[in-house]
C-alpha positions in Angstrom: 142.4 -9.8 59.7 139.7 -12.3 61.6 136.3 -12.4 60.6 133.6 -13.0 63.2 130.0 -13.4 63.9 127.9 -12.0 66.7 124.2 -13.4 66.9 121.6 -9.9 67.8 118.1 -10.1 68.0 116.4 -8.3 65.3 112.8 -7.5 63.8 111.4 -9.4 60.9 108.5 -8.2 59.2 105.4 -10.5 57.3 102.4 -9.9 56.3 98.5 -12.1 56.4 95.6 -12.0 54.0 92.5 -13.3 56.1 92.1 -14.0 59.7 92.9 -16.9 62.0 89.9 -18.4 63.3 87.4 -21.3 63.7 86.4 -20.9 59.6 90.3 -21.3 59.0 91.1 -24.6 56.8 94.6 -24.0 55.3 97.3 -21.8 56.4 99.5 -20.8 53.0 102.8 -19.4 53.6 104.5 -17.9 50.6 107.8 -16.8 50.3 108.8 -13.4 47.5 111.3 -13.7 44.7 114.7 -11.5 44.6 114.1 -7.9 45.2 110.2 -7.7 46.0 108.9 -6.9 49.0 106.2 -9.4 50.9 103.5 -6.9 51.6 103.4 -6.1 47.1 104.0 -10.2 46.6 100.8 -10.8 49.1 98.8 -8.9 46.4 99.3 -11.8 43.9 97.1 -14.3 46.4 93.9 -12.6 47.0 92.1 -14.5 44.2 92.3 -17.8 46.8 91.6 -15.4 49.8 88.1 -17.2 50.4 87.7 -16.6 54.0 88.8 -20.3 54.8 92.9 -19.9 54.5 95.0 -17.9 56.1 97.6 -17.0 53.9 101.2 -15.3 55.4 104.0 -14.2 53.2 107.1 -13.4 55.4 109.9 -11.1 54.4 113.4 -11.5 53.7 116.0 -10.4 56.2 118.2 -8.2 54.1 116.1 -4.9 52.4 117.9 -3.1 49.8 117.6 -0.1 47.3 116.2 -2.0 43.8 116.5 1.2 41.8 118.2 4.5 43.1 116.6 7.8 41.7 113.7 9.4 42.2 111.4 6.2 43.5 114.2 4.6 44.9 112.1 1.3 44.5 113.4 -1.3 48.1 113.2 -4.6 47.6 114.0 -7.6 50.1 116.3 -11.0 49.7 116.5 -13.9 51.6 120.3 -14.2 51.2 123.7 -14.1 48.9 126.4 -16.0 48.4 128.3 -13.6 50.8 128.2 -15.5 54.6 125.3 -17.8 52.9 125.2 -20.5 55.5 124.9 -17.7 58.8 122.3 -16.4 56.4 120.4 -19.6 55.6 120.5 -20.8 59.7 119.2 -17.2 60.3 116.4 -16.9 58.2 115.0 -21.1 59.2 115.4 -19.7 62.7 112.8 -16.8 61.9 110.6 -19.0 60.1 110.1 -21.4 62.9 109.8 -18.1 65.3 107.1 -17.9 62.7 105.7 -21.1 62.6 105.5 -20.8 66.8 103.6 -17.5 66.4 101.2 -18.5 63.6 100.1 -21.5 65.8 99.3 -19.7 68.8 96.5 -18.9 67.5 95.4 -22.3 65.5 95.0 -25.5 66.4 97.3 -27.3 63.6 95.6 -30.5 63.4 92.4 -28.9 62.3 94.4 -27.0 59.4 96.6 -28.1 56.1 99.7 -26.3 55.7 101.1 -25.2 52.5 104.4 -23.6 51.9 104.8 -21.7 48.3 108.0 -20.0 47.0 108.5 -18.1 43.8 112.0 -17.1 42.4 114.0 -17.3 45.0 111.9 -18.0 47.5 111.9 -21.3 46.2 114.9 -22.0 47.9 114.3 -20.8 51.0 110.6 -22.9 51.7 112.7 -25.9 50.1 115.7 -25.5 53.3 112.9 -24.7 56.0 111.3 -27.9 54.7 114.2 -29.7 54.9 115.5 -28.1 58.0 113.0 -26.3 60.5 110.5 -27.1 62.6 107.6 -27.2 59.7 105.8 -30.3 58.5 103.7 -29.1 55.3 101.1 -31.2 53.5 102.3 -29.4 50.2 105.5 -27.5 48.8 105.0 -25.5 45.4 108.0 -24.3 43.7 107.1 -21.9 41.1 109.8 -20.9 38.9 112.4 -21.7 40.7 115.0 -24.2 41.4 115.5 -27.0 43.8 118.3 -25.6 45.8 121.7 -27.5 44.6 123.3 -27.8 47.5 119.9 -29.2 49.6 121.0 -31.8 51.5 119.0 -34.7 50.0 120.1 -36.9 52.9 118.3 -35.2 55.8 115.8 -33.5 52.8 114.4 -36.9 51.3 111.9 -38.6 54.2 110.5 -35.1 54.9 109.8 -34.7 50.9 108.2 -38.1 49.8 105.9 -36.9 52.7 104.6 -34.2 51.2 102.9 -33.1 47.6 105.2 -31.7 45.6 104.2 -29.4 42.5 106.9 -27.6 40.3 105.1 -24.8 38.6 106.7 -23.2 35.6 105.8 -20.6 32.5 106.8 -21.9 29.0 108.5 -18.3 28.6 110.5 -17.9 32.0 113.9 -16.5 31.2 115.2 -18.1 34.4 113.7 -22.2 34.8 114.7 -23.3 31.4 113.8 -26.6 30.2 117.3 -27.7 31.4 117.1 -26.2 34.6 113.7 -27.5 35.2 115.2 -31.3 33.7 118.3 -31.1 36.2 115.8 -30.7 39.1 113.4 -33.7 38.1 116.4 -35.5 37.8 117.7 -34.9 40.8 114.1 -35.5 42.4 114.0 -38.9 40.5 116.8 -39.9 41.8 116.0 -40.1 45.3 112.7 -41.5 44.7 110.8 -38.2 45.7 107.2 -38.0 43.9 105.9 -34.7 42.4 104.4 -33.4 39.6 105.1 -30.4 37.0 102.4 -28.0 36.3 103.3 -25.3 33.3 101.5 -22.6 32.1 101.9 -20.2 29.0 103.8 -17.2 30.7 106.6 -16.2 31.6 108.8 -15.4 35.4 105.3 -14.6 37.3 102.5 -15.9 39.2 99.7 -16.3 37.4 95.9 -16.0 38.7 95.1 -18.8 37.0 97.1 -21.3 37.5 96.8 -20.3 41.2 93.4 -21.1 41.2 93.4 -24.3 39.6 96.1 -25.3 42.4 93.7 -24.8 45.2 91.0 -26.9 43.8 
């Protein structure tokens, strides 16, 4: 048995809050956690929808049934450990497909660009940084990890360009305070500046803290 690959075109799916135009300061694209879908996780965001950032939460690749039954609840990932790296090149090719689209319609010296991933999605805005066409003024990563496998050598110039903020609740079941040690270690390591910003809650975005990070 031989295993190959066949590259196809296919249709991703993202959705905005606000409008691209003249008023437009910021452009905010956040990436969903493990088994949501982008149009529910683009709910969390409209307390900083003020008419002067366009904010765009993509969609993972791969959709899947969450919960079979009566709701059958779909959900969305960005990838598994199954083929990971033909996943991982797939989905930083879509994001700069993306990227291209999004600034069609702006002019991107005249706007800031923030990238913010949650769960998972921390992960994924941490490779495009390190790997697509994007250069953002600021990366959040709210409870999740720095990727262990990023490649710190191509990673590190791009990130001690940036501001980076690691954003996690006291209470989340999955960024421990070991997890969350291991990754300033790691960012310590190679010299990369950033600051921690933790809140009392748990594996969740909080309106709050949300609103503090835009001021």
């Amino acid at each position: 048995m031989q295993e190959h690959h066949l590259e196809v075109p296919r249709t991703a799916r993202y959705f905005t809050l606000g409008e691209a135009g003249p008023a437009t300061r910021e452009v905010w694209i956040v990436f969903h956690g493990y088994g949501q879908l982008a149009g529910r996780f683009l709910g969390h965001f409209e307390p900083i929808a003020d008419g002067t950032r366009l904010i765009v939460a993509p969609e993972g690749l791969s959709r899947f049934y969450v919960e079979s039954g009566s709701n059958d609840k779909i959900g969305a990932s960005w990838m598994t450990r199954e083929d990971r790296l033909n996943e991982i090149a797939d989905y930083v090719r879509y994001l700069d497909a993306l990227h291209t689209e999004l600034f069609r319609r702006l002019d991107r010296s005249v706007v800031t660009v923030h990238l913010l991933g949650f769960s998972q999605g921390t992960a994924t805005a941490s490779r495009w940084t390190a790997q697509g066409v994007v250069r953002p003024e600021r990366l959040i990563l709210w409870g999740g990890e720095v990727p262990p496998d990023l490649d710190f050598a191509t990673a590190t110039e791009r990130l001690r360009r940036l501001r980076l903020a690691l954003v996690v609740g006291e209470n989340d079941q999955f960024i421990t305070a070991k997890v969350l040690a291991r990754d300033e270690a790691r960012l310590r390591e190679h010299e990369i500046p950033y600051t921690v910003r933790r809140f009392k809650g748990g594996h969740e975005i909080d309106a709050d803290i949300l609103r503090e990070l835009v001021t």
